[in-house]
Residue frames as a rotation matrix with the C-alpha (Angstrom) as fourth column:
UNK 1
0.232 0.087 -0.969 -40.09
-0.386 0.922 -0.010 -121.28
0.893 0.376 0.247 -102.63
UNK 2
0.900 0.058 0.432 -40.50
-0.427 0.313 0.848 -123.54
-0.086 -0.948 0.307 -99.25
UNK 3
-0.236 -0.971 -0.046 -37.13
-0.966 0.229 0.122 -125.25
-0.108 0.073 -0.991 -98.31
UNK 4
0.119 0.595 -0.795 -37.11
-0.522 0.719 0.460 -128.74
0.845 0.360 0.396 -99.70
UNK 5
0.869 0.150 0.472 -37.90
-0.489 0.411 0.769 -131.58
-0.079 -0.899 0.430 -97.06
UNK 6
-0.279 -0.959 -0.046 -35.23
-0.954 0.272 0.125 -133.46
-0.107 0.078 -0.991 -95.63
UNK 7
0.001 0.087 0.996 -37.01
0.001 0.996 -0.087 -136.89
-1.000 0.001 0.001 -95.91
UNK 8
-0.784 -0.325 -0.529 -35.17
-0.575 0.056 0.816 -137.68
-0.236 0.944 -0.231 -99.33
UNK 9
0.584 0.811 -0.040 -37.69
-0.656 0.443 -0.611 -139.32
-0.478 0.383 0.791 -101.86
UNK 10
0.907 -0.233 -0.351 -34.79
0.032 0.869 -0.494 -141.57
0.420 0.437 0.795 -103.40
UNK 11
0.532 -0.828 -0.178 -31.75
0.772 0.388 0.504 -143.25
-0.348 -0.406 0.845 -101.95
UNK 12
-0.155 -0.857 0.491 -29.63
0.908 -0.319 -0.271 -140.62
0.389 0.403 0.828 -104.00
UNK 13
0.241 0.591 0.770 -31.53
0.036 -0.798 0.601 -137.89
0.970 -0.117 -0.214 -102.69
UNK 14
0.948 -0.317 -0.022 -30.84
0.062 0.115 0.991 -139.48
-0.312 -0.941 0.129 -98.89
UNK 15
0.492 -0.814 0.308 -27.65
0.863 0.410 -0.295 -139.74
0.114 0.411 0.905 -100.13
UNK 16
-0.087 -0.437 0.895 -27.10
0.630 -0.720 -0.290 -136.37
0.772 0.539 0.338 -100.94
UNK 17
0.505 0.832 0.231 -29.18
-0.076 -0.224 0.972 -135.03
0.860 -0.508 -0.050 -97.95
UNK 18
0.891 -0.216 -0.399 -26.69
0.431 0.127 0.893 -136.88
-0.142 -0.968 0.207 -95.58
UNK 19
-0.331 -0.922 0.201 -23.47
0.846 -0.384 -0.370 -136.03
0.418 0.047 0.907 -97.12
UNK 20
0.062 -0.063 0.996 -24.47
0.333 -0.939 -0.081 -132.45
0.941 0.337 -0.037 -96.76
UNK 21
0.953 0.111 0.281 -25.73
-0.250 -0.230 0.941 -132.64
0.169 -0.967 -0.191 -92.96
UNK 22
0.694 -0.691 -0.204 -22.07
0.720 0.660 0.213 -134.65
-0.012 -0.295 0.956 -92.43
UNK 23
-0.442 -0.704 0.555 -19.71
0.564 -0.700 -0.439 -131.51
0.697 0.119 0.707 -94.32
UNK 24
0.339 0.889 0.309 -21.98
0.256 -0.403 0.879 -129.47
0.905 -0.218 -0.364 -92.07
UNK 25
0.958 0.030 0.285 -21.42
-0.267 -0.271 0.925 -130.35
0.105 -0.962 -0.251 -89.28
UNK 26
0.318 -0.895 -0.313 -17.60
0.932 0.234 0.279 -131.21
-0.176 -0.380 0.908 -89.72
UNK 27
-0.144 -0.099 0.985 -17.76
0.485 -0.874 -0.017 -127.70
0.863 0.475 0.174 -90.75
UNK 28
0.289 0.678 0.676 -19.45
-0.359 -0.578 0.733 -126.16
0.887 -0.455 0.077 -87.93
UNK 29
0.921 0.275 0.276 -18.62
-0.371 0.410 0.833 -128.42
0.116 -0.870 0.480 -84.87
UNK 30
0.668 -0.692 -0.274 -15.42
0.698 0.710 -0.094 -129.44
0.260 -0.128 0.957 -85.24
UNK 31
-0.427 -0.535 0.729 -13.68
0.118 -0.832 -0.541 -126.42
0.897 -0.145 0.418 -85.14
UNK 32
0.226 0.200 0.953 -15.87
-0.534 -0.793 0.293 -125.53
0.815 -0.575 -0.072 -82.10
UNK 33
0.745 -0.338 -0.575 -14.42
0.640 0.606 0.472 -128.73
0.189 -0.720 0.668 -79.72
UNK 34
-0.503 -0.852 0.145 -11.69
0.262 -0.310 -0.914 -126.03
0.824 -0.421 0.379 -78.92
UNK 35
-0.699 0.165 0.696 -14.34
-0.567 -0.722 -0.397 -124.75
0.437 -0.672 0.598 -76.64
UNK 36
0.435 0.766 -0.473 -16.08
-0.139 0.576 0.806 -127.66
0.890 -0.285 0.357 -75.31
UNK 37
-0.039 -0.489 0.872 -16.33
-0.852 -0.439 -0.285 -127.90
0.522 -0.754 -0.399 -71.99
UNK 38
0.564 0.394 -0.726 -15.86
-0.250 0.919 0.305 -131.31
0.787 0.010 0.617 -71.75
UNK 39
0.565 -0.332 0.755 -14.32
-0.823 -0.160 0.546 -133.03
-0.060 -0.930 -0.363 -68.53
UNK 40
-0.213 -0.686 -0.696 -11.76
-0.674 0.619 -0.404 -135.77
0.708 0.383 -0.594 -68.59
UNK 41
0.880 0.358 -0.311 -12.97
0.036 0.603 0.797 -139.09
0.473 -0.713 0.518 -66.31
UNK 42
0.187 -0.831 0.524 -9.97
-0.982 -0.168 0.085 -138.95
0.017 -0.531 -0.847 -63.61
UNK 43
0.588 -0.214 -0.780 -8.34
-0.077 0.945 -0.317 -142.54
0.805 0.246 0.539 -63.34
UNK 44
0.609 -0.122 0.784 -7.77
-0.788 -0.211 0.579 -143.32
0.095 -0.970 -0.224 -59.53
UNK 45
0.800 -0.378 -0.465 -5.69
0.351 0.925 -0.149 -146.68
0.486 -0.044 0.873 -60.89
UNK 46
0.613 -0.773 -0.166 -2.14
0.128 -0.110 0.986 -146.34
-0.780 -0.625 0.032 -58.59
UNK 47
-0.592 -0.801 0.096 1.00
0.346 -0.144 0.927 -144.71
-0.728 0.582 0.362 -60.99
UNK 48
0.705 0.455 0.545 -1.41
0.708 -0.406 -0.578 -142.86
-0.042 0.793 -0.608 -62.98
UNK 49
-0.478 -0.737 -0.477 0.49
0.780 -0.606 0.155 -140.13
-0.404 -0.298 0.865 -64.28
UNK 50
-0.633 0.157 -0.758 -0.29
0.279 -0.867 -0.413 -136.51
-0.722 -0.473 0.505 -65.23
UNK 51
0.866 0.203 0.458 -2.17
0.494 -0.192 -0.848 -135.36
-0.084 0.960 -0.267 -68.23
UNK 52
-0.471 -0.879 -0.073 -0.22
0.175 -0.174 0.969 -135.17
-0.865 0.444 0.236 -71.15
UNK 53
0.467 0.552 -0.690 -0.97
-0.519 -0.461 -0.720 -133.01
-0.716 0.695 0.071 -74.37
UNK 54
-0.510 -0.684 0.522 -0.01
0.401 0.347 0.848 -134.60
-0.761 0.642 0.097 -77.89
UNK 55
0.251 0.477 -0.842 -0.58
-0.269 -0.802 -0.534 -132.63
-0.930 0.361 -0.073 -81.04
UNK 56
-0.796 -0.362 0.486 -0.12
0.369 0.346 0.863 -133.41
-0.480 0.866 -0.142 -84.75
UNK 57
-0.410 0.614 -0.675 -2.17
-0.854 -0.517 0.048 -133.04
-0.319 0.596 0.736 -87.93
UNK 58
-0.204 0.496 0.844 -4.56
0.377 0.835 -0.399 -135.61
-0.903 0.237 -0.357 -89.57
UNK 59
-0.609 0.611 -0.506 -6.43
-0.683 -0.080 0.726 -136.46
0.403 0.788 0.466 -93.30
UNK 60
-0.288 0.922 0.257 -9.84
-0.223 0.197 -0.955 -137.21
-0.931 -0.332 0.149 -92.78
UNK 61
-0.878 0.380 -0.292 -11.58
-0.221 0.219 0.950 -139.49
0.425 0.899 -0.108 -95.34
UNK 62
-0.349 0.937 0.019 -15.51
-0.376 -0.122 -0.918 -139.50
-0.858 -0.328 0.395 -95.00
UNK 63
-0.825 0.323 -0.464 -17.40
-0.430 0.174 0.886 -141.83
0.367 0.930 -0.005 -97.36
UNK 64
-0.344 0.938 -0.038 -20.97
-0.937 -0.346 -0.057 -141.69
-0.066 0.016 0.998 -97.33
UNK 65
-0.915 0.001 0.404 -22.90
-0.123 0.952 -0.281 -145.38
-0.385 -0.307 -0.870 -96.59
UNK 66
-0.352 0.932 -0.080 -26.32
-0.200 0.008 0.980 -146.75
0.914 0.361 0.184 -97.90
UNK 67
-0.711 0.119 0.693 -28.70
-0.699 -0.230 -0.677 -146.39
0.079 -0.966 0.247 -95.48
UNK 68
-0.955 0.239 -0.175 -30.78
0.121 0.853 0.507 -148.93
0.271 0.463 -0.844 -94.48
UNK 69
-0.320 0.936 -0.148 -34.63
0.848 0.352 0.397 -149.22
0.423 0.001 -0.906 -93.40
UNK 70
0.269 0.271 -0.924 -34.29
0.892 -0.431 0.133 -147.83
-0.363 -0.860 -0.358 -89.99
UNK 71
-0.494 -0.504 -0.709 -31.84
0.557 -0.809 0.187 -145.18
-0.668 -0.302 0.680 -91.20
UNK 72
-0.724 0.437 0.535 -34.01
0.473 -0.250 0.845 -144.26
0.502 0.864 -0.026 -94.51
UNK 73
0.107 0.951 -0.289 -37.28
0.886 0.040 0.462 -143.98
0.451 -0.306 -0.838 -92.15
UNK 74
0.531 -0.089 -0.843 -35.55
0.822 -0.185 0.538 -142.09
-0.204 -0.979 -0.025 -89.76
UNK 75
0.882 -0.168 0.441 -33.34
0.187 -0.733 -0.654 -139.70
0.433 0.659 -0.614 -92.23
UNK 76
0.506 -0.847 0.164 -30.10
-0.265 0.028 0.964 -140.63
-0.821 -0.531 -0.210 -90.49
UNK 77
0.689 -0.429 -0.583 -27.26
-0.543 0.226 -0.808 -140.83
0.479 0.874 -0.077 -92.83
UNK 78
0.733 -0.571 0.369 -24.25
0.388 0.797 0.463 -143.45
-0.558 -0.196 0.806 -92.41
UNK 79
0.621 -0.778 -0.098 -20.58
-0.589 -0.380 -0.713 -142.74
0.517 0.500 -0.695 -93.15
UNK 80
0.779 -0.612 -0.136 -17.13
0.627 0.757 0.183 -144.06
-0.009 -0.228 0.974 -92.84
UNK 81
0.774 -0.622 0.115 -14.18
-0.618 -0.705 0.347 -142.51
-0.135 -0.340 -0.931 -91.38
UNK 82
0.273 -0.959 0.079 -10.54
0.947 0.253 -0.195 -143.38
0.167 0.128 0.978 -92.17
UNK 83
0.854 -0.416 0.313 -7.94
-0.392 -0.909 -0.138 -140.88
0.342 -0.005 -0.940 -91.02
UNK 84
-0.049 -0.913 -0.405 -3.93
0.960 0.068 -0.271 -141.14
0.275 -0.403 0.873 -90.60
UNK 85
0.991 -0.130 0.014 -2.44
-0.088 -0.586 0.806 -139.28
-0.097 -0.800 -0.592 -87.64
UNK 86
-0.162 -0.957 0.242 1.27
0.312 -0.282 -0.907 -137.40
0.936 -0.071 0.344 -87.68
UNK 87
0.114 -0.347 0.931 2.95
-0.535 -0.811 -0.237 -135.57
0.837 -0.471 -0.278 -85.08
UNK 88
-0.708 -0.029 0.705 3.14
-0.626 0.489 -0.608 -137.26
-0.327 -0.872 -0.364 -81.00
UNK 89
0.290 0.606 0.741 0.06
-0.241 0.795 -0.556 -139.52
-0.926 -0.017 0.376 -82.24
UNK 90
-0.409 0.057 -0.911 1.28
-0.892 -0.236 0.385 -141.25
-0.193 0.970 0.147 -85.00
UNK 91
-0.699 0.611 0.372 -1.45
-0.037 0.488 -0.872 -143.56
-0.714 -0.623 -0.318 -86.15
UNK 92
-0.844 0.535 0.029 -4.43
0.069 0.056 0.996 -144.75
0.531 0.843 -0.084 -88.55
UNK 93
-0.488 0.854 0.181 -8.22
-0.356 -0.006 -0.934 -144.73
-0.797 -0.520 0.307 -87.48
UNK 94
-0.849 0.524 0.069 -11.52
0.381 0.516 0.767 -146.30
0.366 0.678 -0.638 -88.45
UNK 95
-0.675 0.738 -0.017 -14.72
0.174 0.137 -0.975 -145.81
-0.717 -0.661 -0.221 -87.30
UNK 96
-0.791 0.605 0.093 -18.19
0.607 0.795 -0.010 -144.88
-0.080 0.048 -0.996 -88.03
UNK 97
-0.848 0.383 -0.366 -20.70
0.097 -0.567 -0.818 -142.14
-0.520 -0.730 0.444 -87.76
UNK 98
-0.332 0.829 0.449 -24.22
0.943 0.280 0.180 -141.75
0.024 0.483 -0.875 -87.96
UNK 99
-0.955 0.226 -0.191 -26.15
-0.232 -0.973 0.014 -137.73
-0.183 0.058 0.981 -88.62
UNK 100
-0.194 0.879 0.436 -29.38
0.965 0.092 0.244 -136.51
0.175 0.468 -0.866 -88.56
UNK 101
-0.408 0.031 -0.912 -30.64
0.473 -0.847 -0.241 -133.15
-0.781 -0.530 0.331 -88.77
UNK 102
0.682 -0.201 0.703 -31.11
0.618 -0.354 -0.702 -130.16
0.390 0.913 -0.117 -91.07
UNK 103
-0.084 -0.888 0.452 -27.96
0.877 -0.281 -0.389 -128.21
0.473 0.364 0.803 -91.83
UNK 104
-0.213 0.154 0.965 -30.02
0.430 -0.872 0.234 -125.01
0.877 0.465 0.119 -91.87
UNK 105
0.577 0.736 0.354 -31.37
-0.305 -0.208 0.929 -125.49
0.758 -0.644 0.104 -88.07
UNK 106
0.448 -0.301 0.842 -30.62
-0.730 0.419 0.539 -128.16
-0.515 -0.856 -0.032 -85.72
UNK 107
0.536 0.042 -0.843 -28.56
-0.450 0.859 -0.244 -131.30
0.714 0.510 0.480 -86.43
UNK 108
0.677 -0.325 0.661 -26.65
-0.713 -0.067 0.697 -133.85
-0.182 -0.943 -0.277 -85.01
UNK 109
0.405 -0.431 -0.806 -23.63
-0.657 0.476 -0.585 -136.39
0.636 0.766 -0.090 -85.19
UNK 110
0.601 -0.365 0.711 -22.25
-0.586 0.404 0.703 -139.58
-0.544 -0.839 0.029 -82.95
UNK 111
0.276 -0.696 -0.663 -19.25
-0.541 0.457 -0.706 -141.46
0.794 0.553 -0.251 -84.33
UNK 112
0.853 -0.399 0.338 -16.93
-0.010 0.633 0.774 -144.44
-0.523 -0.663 0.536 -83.06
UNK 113
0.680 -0.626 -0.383 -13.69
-0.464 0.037 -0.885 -144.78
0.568 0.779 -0.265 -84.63
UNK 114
0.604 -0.788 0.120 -10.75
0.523 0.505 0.686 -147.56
-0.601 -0.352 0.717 -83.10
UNK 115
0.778 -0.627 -0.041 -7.49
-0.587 -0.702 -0.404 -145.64
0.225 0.338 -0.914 -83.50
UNK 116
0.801 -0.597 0.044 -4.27
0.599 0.799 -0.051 -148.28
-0.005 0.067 0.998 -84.24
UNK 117
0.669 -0.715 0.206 -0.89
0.010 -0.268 -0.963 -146.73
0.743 0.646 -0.172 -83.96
UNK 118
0.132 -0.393 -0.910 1.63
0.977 0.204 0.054 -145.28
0.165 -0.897 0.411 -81.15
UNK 119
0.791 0.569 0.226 1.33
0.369 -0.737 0.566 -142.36
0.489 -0.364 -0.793 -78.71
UNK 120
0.509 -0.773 0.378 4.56
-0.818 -0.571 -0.066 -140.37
0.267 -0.276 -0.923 -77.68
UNK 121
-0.514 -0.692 -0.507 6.72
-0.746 0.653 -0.134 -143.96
0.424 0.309 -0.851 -78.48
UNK 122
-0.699 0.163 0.696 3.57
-0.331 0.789 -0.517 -146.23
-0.634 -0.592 -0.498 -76.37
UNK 123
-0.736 0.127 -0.665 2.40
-0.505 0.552 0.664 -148.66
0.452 0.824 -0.342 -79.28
UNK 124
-0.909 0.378 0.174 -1.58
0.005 0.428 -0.904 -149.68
-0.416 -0.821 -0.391 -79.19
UNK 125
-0.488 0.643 0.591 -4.96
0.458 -0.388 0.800 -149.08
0.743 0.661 -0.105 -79.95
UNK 126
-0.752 0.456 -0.475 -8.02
0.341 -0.346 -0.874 -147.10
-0.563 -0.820 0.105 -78.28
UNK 127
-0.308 0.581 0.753 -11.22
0.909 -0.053 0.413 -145.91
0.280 0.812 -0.512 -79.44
UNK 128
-0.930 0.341 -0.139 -12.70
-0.295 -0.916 -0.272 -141.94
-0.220 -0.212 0.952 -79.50
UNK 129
0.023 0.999 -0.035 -16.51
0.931 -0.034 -0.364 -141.72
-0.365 -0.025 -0.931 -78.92
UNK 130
-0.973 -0.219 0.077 -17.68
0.224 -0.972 0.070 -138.45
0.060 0.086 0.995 -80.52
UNK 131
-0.367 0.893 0.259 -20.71
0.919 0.392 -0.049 -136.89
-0.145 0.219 -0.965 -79.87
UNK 132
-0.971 -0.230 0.063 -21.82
0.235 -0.878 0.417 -133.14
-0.041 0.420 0.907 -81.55
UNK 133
0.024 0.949 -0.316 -24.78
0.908 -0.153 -0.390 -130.81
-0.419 -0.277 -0.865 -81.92
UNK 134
-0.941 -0.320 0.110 -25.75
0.334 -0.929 0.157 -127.84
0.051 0.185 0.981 -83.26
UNK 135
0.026 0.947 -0.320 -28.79
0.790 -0.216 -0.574 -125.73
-0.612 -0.238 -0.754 -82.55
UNK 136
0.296 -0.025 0.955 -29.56
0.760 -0.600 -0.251 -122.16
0.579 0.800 -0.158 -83.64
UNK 137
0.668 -0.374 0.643 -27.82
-0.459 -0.888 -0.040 -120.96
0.585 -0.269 -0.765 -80.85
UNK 138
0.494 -0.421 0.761 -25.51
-0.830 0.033 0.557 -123.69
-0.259 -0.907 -0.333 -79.67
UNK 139
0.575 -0.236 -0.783 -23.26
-0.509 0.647 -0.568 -125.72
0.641 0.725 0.252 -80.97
UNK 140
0.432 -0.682 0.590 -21.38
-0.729 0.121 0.674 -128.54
-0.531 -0.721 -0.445 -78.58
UNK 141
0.375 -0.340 -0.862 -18.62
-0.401 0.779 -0.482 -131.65
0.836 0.527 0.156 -79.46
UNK 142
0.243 -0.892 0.380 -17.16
-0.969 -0.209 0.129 -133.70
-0.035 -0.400 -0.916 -77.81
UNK 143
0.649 0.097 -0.755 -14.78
-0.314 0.938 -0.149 -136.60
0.693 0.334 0.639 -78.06
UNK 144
0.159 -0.456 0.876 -13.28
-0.954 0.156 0.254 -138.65
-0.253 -0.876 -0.411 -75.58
UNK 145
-0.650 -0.483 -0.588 -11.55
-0.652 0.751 0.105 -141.86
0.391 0.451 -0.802 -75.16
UNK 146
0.133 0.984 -0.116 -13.54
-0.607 0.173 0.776 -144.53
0.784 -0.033 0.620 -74.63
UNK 147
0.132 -0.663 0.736 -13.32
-0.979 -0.202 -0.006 -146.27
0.153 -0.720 -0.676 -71.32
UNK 148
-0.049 -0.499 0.865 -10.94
-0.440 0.788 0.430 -149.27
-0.897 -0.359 -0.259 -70.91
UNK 149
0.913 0.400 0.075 -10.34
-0.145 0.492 -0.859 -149.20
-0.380 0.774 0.507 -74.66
UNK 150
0.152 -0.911 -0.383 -6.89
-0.980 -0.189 0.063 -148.95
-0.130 0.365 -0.922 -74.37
UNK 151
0.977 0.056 0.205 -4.61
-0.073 0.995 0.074 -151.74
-0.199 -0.087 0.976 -75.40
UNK 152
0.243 -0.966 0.088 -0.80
0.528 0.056 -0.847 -152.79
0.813 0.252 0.524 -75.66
UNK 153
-0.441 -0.801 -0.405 1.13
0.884 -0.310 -0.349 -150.55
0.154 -0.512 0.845 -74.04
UNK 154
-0.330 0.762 0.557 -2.48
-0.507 -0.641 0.576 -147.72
0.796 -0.092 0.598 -74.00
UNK 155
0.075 0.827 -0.558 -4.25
0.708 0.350 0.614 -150.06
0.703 -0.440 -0.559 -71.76
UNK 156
-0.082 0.463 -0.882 -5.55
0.929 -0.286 -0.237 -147.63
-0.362 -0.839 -0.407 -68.89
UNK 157
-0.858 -0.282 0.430 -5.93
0.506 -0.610 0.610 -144.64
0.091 0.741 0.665 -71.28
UNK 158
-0.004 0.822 -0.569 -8.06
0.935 -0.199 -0.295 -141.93
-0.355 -0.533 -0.768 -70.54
UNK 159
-0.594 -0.483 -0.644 -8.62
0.333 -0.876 0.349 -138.32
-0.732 -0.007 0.681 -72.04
UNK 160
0.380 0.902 0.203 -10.00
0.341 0.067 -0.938 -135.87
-0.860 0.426 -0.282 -74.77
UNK 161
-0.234 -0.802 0.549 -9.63
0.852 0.103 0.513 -134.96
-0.468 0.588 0.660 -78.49
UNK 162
0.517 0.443 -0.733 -9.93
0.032 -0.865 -0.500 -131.46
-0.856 0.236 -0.461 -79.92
UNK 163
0.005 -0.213 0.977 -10.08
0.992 0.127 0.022 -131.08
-0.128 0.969 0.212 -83.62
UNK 164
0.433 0.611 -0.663 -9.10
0.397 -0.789 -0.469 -127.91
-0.809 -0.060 -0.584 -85.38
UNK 165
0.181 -0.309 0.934 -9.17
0.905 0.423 -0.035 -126.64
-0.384 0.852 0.357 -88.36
UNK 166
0.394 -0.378 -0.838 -7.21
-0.170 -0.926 0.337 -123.93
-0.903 0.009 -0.429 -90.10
UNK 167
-0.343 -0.488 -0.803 -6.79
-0.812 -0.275 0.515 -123.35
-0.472 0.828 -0.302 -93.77
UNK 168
0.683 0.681 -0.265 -8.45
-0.707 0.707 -0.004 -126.61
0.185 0.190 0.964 -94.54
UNK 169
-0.395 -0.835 -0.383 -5.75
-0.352 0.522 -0.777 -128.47
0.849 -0.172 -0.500 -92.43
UNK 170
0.690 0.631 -0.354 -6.71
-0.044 0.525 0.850 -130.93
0.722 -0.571 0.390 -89.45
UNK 171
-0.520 -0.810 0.273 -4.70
-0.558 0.080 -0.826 -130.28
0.647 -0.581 -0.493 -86.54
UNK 172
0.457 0.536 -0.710 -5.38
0.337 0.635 0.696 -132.66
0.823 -0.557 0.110 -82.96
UNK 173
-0.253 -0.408 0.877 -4.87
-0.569 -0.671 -0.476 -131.49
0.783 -0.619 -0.063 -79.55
UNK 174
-0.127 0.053 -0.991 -4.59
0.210 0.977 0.025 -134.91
0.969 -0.205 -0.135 -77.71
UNK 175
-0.231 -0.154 0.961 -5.04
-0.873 -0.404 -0.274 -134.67
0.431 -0.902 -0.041 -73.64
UNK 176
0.509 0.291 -0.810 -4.42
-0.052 0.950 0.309 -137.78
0.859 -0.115 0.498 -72.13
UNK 177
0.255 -0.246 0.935 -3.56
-0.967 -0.063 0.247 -139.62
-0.002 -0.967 -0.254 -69.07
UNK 178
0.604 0.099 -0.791 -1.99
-0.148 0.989 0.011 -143.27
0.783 0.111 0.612 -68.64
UNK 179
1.000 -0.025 0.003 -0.31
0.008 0.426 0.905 -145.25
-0.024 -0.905 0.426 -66.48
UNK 180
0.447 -0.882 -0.148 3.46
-0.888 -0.458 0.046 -144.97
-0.108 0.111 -0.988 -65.67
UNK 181
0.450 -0.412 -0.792 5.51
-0.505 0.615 -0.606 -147.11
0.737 0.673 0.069 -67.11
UNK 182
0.929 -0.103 0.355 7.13
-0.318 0.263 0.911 -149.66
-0.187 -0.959 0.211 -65.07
């Protein structure tokens, strides 16, 4: 029996179609951002100070979005992200993210998400760009802050996040840079 297509014939069908490409790839790709070889933009502002690591655990909520026209035509699914951060980030998040792919092959996933809380006692917000792949032989992530999204006591924030997961638990592995404090 051929595999069925991914261009769903009813909204519940897309429906289903994206959720699956989404667990997918938070399956697959998240875990592998320990090994991305992403680069951190350097920040040349004066009193920058070193990278610093913060680490903690998270719950991830994912809830699946109707899609509209473009995304129907196009077989992109839509989701929402909520997640609360413990540990040196403690913190809530929103954001966004959009998939297309099949599961079985290639797929892919970009996300926004505006993270509200406070970083090793400096109270703000900032946003993480994520952007992910998989191939049949390559699989990349990364997320990074976005630039000059800090605010409050974040503003010049700069760095990346690495998700892993262990045991179905969400740990974060925070590498950042800001300005010293005056």
């Amino acid at each position: 029996m051929p595999p069925k297509p991914l261009s769903p014939s009813s909204p519940r069908d897309s429906r289903e179609a994206t959720r699956g490409i989404s667990l997918l790839l938070l399956a697959f790709l998240v875990p592998l951002a320990v090994s991305s070889t992403a680069r951190i933009h350097p920040n040349f502002q004066k009193g920058v100070s070193e990278s610093t690591h913060a680490t903690g655990t998270f719950e991830l909520k994912i809830v699946s979005q109707p899609p509209n026209d473009i995304e129907s035509a196009a077989s992109i699914g839509r989701f929402t992200i909520d997640k609360e951060l413990h540990g040196d980030l403690e913190a809530t998040s929103k954001g966004e993210m959009l998939t297309s792919g099949d599961p079985k092959s290639s797929a892919a996933y970009v996300a926004i998400e505006r993270v509200n809380g406070t970083l090793h006692g400096r109270s703000g917000s900032f946003v993480l760009q994520h952007t992910a792949y998989m191939t049949p032989t390559s699989q990349q992530m990364l997320i990074s802050v976005a630039p000059e999204s800090g605010s409050g006591q974040l503003i010049g924030l700069s760095g990346k996040f690495i998700i892993k997961i262990e045991n179905k638990k969400h740990f974060y592995d925070f590498e950042y840079s800001l300005p010293a404090e005056n």
